[in-house]
matplotlib code that plots the C-alpha trace (Angstrom):
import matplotlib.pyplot as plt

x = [6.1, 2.5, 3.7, 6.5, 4.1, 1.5, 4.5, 5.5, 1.9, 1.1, 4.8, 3.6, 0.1, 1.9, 3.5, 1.0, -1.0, 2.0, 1.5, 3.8, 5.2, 6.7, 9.3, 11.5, 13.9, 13.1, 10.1, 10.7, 7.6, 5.3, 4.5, 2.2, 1.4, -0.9, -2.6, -4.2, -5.9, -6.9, -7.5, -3.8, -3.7, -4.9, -3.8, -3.7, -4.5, -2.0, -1.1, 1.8, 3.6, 2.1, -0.6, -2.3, -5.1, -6.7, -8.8, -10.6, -10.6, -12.3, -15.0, -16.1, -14.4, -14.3, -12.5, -11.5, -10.7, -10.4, -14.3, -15.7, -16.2, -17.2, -18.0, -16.4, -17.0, -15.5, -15.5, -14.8, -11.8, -10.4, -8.6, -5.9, -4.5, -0.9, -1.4, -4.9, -4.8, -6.9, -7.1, -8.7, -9.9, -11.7, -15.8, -15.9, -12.9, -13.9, -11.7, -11.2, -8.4, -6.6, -4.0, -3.1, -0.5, 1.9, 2.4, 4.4, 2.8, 5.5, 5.2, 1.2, 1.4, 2.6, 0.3, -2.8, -1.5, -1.2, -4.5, -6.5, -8.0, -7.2, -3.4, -2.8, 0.7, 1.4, -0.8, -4.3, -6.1, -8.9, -12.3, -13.5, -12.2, -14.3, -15.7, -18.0, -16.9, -16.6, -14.2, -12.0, -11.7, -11.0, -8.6, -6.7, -6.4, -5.3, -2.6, -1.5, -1.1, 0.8, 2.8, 3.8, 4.3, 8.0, 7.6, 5.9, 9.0, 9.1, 8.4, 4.2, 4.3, 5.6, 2.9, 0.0, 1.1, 0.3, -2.5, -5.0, -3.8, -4.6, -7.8, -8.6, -8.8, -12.1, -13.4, -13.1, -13.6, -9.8, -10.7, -9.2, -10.9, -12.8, -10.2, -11.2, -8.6, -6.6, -4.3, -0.7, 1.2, -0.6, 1.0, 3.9, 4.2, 3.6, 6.4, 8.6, 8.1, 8.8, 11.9, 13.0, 11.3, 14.7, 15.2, 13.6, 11.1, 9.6, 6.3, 7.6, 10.1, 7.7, 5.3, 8.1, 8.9, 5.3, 4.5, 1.2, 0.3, 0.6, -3.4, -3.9, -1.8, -2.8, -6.2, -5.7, -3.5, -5.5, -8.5, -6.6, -4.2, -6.3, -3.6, -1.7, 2.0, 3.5, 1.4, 2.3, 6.0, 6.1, 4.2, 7.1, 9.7, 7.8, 7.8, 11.4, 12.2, 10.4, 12.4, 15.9, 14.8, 13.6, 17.4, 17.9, 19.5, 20.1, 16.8, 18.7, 21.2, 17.2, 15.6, 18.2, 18.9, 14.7, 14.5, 13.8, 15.3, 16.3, 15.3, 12.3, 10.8, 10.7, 9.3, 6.4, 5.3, 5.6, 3.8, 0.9, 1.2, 2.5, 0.6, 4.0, 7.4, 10.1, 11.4, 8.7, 9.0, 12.2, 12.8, 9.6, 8.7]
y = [36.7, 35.9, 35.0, 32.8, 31.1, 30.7, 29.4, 26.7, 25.7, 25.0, 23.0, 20.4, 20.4, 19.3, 17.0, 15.4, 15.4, 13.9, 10.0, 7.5, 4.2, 1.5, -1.0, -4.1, -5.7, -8.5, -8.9, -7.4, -9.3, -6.2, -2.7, -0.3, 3.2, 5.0, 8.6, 10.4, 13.5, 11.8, 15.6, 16.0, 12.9, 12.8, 9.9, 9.2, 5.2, 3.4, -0.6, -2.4, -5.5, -6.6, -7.0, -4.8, -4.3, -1.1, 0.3, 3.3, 4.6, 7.7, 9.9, 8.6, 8.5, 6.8, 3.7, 2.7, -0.1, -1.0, -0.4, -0.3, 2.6, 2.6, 4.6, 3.6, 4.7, 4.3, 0.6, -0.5, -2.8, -2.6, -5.4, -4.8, -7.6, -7.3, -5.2, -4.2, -0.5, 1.6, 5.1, 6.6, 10.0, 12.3, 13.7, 16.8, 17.6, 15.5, 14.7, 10.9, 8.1, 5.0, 2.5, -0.1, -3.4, -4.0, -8.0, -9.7, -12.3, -14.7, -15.0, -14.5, -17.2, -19.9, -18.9, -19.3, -23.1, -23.9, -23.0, -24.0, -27.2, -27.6, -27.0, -24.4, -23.4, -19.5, -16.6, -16.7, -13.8, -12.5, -12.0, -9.4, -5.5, -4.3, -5.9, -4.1, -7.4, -5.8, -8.7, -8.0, -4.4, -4.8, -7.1, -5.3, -2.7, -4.7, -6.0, -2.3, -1.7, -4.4, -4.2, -0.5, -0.9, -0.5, -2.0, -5.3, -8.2, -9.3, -13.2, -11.5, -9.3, -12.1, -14.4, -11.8, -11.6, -15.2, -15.4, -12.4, -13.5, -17.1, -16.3, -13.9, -16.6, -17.8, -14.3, -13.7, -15.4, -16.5, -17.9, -17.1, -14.0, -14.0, -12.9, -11.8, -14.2, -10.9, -11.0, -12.9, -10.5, -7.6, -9.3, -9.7, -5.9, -5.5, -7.6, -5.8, -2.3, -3.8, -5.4, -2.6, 0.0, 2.3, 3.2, 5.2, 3.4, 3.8, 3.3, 1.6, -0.7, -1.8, -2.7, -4.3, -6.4, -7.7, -7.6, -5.1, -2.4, 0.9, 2.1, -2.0, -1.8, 1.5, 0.4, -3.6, -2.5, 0.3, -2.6, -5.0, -2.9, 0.6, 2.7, 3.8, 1.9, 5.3, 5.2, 1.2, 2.0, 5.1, 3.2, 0.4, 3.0, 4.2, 0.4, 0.4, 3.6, 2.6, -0.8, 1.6, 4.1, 1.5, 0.9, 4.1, 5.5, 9.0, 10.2, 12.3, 8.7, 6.9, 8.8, 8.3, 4.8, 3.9, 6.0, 9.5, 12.2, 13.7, 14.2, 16.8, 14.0, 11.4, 13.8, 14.6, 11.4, 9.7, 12.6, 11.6, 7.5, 7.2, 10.9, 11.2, 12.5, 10.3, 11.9, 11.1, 7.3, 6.6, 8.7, 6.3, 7.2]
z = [20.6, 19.5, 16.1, 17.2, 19.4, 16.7, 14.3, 17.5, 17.7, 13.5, 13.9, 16.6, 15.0, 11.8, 13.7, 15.1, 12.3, 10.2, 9.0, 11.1, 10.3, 11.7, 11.1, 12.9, 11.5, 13.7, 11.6, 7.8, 6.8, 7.7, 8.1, 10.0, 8.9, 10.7, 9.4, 12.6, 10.1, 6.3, 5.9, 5.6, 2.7, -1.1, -2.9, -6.6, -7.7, -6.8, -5.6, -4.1, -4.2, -0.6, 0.4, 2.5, 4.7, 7.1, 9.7, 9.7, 13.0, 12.6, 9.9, 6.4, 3.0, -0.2, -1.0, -4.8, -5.6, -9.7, -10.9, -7.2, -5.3, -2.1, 0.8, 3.9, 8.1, 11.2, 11.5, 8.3, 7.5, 3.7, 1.9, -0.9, -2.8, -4.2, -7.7, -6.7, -8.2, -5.3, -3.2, -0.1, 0.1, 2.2, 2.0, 1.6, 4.0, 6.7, 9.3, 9.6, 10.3, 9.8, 10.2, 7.5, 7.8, 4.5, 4.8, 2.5, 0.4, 0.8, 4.6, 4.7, 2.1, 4.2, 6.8, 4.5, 3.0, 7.3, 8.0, 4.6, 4.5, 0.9, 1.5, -1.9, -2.1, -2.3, -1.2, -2.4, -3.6, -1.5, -3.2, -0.1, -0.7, 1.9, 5.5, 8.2, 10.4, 14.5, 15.7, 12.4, 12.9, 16.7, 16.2, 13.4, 15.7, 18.8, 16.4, 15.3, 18.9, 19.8, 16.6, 17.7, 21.4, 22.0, 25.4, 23.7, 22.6, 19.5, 20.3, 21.5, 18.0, 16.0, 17.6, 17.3, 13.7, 13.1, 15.1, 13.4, 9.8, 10.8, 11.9, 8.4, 6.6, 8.7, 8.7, 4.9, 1.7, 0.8, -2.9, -5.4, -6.9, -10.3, -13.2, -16.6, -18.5, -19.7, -22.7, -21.2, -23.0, -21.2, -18.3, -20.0, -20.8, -16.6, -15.8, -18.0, -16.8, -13.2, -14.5, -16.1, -13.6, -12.9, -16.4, -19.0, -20.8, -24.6, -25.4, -28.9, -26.6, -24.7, -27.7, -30.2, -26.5, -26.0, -29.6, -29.4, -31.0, -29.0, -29.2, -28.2, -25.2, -23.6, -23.6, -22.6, -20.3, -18.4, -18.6, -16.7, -13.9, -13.8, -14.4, -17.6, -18.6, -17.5, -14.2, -13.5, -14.3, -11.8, -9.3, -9.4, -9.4, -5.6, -4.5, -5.1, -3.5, -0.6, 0.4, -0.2, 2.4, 4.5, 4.3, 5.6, 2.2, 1.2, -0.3, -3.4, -4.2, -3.6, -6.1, -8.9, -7.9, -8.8, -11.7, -10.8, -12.7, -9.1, -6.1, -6.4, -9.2, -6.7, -3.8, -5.6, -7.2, -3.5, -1.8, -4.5, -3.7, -0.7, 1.4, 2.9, 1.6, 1.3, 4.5, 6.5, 5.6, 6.0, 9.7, 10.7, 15.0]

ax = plt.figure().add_subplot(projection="3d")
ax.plot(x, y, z, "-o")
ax.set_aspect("equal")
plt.show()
């Protein structure tokens, strides 16, 4: 009886401990994740193709992002731009917490061009990775509530939405940010791993299509994203995976369907990016 009890009581702590995230049709512009234990999370580098932006709620960790590392507290507010290769983790097993937005650049693109003076088409890069700023944080987190409230409708989340990214662009530094001119081809070699992200890729088809030499590559290509081709073509192949089980699809038919040898391949390489299975994502609460 004890050990059943014990075995009931690790299951709801697991539970509640477990990452949560939320979705509405209604508005498939963002995301909210929320991770009540970090101590339960251990991400490798990783980016995505939104832009994204967090709170931590609770303890201290360190927060990557490219050549900066920095420690973060309770307080802080953390900025990702779209590609921006970057991690989390815990101090020395320290309990902390957070809750992060996924906004599509599209949409938070038009809000930035409404509210900037100088009217610049598409999103715009933010120079700021990291902001100590108290209204900022408070309201990130007044959003994330409001965002998750199933009592709230959708016209208040919608307008929330529009009113806290409106007012980022007053809190932080919306230029674009400082770019070290990299090779176009490097780019190039990007863009065609994402094109091509749900099949097997050579390393000597990927050359003879940019036009590099491997040892070239490797390195340019490390300098500019952070990350190996290998690591940026397993990366897209999570991105990808993630909008089909948003769609609710069968995780084994997911994981082939992005490139994934099967179903175990894909579990593992999202538990490292994502600090959730596949499972967890999709069957958001």
């Amino acid at each position: 009886m004890r050990a059943a009890r014990q075995r009931i009581a690790t299951n709801e702590d697991n539970r509640l401990s477990a990452p949560t995230f939320w979705r509405d049709s209604a508005l498939p512009f963002v995301e909210a994740r929320f991770v009540p234990d970090g101590r339960t999370v251990c991400y490798a580098p990783h980016a995505h193709e939104t832009f994204s932006i967090g709170a931590i709620t609770q303890g201290r960790n360190v927060y990557v992002n490219g050549r900066a590392h920095l420690p973060v507290t309770t307080g802080s507010v953390v900025i990702m731009n779209p590609g921006d290769v970057h991690c989390c983790n815990p101090i020395d097993e320290g309990a902390w917490s957070y809750l992060m937005l996924y906004v599509d650049t599209g949409w938070l693109g038009e809000i930035q061009q409404r509210t900037n003076t100088r009217r610049t088409p598409g999103f715009q890069r933010f120079s700021t990775v990291l902001t100590t700023n108290r209204h900022l944080f408070e309201g990130l987190n007044r959003l994330h509530d409001v965002l998750t409230d199933t009592g709230e409708e959708g016209l208040r989340k919608h307008a929330a939405m529009i009113t806290f990214f409106s007012g980022l662009q007053h809190a932080l530094d919306a230029e674009p940010a400082a770019s070290d001119e990299p090779n176009p081809r490097i780019v190039e070699a990007a863009d065609y791993l994402r094109d091509n992200r749900t099949r097997a890729i050579k390393l000597d088809e990927l050359c003879t299509a940019t036009g590099l030499s491997a040892p070239y590559l490797i390195r340019a290509f490390k300098r500019r994203y952070g990350m190996t081709p290998h690591a940026y073509l397993v990366n897209a192949r999570i991105e990808y995976a993630r909008a089909l089980l948003k769609r609710g699809n069968p995780i084994a038919e997911v994981a082939i369907d992005a490139g994934f040898s099967d179903q175990a391949h894909l579990q593992r390489a999202f538990k490292r990016h994502m600090a959730a299975t596949p499972g967890q994502y999709r069957d958001k609460r």
